[in-house]
VOTI-349997 format. One record per residue (C-alpha): residue number from 1; residue in one letter; x, y, z. Coordinates in nm, 3 decimals, padded with zeros to 5 digits, always signed. Example, Ala and Ser with C-alpha at 12.3 -4.5 7.8 and 13.67 -1.06 7.14 Angstrom:
+-----+------+---------+---------+---------+
| pos | code |    east |   north |      up |
+-----+------+---------+---------+---------+
|   1 |    a | +01.230 | -00.450 | +00.780 |
|   2 |    s | +01.367 | -00.106 | +00.714 |
+-----+------+---------+---------+---------+
REM end
This chain:
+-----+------+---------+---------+---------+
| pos | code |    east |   north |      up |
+-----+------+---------+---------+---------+
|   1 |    x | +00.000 | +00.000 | +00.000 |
|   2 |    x | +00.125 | +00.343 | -00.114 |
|   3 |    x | +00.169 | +00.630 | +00.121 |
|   4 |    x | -00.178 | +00.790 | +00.029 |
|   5 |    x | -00.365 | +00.514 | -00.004 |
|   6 |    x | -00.272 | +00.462 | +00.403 |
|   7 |    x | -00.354 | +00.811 | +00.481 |
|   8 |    x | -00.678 | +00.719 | +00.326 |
|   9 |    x | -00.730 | +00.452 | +00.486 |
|  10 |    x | -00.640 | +00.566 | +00.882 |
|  11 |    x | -00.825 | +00.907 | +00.792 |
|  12 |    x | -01.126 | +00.744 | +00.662 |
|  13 |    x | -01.354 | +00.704 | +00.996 |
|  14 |    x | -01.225 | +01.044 | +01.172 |
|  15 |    x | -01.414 | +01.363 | +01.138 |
|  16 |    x | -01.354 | +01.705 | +01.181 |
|  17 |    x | -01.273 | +01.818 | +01.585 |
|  18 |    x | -01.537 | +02.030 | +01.698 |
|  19 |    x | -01.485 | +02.405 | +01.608 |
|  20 |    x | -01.341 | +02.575 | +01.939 |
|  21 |    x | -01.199 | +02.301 | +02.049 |
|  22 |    x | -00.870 | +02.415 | +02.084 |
|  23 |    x | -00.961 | +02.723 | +02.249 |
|  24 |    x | -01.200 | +02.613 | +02.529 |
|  25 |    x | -00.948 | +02.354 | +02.587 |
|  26 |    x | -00.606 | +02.568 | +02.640 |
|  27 |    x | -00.842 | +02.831 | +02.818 |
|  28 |    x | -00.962 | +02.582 | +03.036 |
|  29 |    x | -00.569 | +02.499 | +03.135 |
|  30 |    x | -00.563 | +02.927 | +03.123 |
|  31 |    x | -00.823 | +02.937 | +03.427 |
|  32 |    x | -00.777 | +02.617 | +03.627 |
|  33 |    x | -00.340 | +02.707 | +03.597 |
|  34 |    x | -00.430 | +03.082 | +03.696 |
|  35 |    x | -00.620 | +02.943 | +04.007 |
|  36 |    x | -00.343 | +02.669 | +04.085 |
|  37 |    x | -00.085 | +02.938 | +04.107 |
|  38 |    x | -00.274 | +03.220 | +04.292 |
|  39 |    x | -00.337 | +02.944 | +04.594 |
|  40 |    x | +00.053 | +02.856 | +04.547 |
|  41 |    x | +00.156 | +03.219 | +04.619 |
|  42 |    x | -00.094 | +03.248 | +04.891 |
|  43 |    x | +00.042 | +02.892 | +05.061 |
|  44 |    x | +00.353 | +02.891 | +04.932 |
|  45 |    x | +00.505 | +03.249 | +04.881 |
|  46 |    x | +00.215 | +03.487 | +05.081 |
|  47 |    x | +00.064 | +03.749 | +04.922 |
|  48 |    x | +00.270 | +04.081 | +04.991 |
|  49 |    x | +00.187 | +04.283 | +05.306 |
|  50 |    x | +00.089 | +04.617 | +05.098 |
|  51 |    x | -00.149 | +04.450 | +04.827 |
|  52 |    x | -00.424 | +04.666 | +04.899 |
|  53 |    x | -00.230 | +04.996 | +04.877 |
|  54 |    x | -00.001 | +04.837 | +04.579 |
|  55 |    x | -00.362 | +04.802 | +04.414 |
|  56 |    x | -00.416 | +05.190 | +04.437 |
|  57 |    x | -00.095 | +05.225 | +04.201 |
|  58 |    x | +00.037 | +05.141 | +03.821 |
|  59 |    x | +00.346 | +04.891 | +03.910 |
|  60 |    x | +00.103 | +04.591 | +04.019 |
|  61 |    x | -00.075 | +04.655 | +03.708 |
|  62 |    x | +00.212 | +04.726 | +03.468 |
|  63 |    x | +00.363 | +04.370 | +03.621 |
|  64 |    x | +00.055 | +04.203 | +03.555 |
|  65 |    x | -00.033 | +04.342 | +03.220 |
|  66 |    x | +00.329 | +04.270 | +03.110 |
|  67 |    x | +00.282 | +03.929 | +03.216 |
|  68 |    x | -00.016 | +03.815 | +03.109 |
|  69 |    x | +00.043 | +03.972 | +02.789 |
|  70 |    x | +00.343 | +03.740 | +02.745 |
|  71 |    x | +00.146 | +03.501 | +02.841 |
|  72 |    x | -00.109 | +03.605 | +02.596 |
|  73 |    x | +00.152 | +03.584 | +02.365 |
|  74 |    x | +00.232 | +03.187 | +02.429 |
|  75 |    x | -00.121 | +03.104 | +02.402 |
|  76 |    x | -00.222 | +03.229 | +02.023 |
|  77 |    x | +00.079 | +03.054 | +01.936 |
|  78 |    x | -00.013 | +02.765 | +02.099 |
|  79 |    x | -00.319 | +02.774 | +01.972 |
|  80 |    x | -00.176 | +02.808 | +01.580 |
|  81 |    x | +00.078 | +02.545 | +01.655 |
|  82 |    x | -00.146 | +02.269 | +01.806 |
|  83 |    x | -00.250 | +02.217 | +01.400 |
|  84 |    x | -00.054 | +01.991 | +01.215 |
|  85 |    x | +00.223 | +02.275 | +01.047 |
|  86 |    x | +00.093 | +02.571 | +01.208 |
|  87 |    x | +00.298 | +02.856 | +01.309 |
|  88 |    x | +00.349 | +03.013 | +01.622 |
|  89 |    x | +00.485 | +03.370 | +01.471 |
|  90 |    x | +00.167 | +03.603 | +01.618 |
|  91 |    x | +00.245 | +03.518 | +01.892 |
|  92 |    x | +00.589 | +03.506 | +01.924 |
|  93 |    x | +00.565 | +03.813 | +01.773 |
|  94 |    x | +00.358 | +03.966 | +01.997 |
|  95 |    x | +00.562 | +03.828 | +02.308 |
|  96 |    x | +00.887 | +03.950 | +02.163 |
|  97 |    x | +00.743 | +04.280 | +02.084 |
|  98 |    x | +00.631 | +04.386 | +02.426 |
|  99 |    x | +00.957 | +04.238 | +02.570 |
| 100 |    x | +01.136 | +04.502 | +02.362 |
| 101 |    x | +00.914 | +04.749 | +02.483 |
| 102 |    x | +00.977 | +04.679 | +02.838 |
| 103 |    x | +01.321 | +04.619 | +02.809 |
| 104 |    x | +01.398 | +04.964 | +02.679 |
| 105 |    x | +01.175 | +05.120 | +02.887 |
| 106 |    x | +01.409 | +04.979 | +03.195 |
| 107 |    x | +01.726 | +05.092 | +02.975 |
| 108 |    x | +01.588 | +05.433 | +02.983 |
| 109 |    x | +01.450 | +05.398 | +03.369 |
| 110 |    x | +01.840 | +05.308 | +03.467 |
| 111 |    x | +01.991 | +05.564 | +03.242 |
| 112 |    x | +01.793 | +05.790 | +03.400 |
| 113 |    x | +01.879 | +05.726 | +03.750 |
| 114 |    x | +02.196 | +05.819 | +03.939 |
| 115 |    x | +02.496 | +05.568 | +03.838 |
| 116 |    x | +02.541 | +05.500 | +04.184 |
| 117 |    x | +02.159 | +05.400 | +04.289 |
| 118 |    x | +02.121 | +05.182 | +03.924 |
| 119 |    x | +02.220 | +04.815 | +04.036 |
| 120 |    x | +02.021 | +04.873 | +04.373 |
| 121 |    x | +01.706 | +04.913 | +04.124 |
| 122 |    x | +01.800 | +04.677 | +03.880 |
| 123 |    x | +01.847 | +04.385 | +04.126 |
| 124 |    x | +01.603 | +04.462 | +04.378 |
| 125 |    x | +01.544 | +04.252 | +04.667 |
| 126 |    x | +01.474 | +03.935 | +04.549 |
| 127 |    x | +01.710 | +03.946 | +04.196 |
| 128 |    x | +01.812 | +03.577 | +04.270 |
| 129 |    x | +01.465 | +03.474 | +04.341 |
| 130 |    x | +01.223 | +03.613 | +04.100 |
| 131 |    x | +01.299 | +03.340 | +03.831 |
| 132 |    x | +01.314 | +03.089 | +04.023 |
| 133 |    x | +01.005 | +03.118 | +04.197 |
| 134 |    x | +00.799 | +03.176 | +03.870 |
| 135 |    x | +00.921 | +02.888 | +03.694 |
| 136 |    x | +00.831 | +02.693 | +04.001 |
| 137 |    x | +00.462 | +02.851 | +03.945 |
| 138 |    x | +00.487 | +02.799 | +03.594 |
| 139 |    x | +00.580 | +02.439 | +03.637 |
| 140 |    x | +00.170 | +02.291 | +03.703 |
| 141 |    x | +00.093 | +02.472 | +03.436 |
| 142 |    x | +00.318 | +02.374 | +03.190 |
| 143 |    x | +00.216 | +02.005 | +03.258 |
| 144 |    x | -00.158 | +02.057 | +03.194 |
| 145 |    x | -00.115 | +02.243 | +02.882 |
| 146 |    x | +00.160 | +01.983 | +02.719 |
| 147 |    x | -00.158 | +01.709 | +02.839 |
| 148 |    x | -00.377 | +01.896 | +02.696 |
| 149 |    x | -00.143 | +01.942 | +02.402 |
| 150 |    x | -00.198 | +01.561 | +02.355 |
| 151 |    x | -00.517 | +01.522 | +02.264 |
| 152 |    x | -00.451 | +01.763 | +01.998 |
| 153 |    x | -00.245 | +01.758 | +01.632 |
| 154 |    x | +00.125 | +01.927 | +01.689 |
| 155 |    x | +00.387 | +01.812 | +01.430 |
| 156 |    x | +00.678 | +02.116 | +01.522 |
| 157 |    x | +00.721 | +01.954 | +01.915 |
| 158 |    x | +00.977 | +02.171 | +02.067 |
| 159 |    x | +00.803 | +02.461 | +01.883 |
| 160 |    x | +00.438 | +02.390 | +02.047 |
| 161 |    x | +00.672 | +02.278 | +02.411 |
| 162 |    x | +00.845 | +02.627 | +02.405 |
| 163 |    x | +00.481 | +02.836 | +02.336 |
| 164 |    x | +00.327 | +02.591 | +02.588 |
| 165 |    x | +00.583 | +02.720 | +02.841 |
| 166 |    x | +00.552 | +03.031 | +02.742 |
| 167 |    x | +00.217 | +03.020 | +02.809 |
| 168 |    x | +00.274 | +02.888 | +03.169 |
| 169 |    x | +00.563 | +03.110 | +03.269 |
| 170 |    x | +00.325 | +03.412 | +03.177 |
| 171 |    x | +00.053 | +03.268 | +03.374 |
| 172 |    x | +00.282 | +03.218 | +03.687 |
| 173 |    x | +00.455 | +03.547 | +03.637 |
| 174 |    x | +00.092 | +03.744 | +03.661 |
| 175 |    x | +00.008 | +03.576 | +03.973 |
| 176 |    x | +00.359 | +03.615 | +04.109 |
| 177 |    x | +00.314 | +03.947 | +04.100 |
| 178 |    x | +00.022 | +03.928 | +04.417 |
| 179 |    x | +00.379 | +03.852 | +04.631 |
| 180 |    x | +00.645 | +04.058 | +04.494 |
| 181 |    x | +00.693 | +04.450 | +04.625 |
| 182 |    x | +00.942 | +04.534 | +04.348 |
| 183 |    x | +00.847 | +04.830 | +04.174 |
| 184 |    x | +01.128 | +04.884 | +03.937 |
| 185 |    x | +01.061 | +04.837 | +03.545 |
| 186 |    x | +01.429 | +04.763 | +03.491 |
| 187 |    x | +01.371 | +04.505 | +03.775 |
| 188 |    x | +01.051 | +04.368 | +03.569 |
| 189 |    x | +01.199 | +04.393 | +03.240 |
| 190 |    x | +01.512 | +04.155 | +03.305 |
| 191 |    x | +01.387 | +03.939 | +03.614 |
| 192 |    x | +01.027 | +03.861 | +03.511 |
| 193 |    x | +01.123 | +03.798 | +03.189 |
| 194 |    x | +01.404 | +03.556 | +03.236 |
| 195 |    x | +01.185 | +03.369 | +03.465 |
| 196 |    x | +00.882 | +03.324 | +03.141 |
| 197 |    x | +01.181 | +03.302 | +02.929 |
| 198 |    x | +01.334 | +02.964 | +03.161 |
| 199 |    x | +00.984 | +02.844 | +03.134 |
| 200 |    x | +00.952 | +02.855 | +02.764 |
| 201 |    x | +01.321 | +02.685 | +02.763 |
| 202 |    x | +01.212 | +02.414 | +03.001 |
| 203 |    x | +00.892 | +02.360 | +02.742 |
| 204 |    x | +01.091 | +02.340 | +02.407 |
| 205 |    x | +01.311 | +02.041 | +02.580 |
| 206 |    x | +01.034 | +01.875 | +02.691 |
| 207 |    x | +00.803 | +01.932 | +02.370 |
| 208 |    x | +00.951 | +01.663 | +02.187 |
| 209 |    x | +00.903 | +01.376 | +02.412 |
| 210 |    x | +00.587 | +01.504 | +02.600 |
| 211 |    x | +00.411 | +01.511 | +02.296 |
| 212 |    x | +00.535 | +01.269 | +01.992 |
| 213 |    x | +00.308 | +01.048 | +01.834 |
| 214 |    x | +00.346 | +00.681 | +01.968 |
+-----+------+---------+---------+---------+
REM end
């Protein structure tokens, strides 16, 4: 039997997936990983002691935008490259256009702070533990979207692993954002985003075993 003729044949009894299927599934992993990681922060991490008056300010909502629009960022592509051959590149282009933005914006926040007072608000407080703590977030996350990858049709694994992490870290990062007092955009800029961006690495390595065909 020729190659088509057993494509025919294994394609034969299957139908088309329902239409939104993709989408109510990764936004079900969206709002059950969103919850997951708010009650992690709260058990794990506590929620910061000035939430209420950080709520009356922009920084908790520039953090959380920035996040969530990464975030926002891994899911369209995700939900391009769970097709066979579709490609991620709205989203990744949408991700790696408002990390630009950010970034620069910190470049001009620490150019336009004394030289002497610039590493204080680049590292923070918690420099060394930002990352970390969001890729441990993004980490329940990342396993229910690469099982919910499953059921679906990726062919590019380490492609659909990568935007499936950067789905997660984005996630994570938003809600890590109810614990951390930083309020530096150079701090956001380098620290949040190398936490997303160790979650997106983490996903491309595991794509291609998590989710090839057996």
């Amino acid at each position: 039997m020729d190659t088509e003729k057993l494509i025919d044949a294994l394609s034969a009894d299957l139908s088309p997936a329902p239409a939104g299927q993709v989408s109510r599934g990764l936004g079900g992993v969206a709002a059950v990983g969103a919850l997951v990681a708010v009650a992690l922060v709260v058990w794990w991490l506590g929620l910061r002691a000035d939430l209420m008056d950080a709520m009356q300010g922009p920084m908790l909502w520039i953090k959380a935008t920035y996040a969530a629009l990464l975030g926002l960022g891994g899911y369209l592509a995700l939900e391009r490259l769970s097709r066979p051959a579709g490609s991620g590149r709205v989203g990744v282009l949408l991700a790696g256009a408002i990390l630009v933005a950010l970034l620069a914006a910190g470049v001009f926040q620490l150019m336009a702070t004394a030289p002497g007072a610039r590493m204080e608000l680049w590292m923070g407080n918690s420099a060394r533990r930002c990352p970390a703590y969001i890729l441990v977030l993004a980490l329940p996350i990342l396993a229910g979207t690469l099982l919910t990858l499953r059921r679906f049709a990726p062919t590019r694994l380490a492609m659909a692993g990568g935007a499936a992490g950067l789905f997660a870290g984005g996630v994570a990062a938003t809600a890590y954002g109810l614990h951390c007092p930083e309020t530096s955009v150079a701090f956001l800029a380098t620290w949040y985003s190398l936490g997303v961006a160790l979650s997106a690495g983490l996903g491309a390595a595991l794509g291609p075993l998590a989710l090839r065909w057996r």
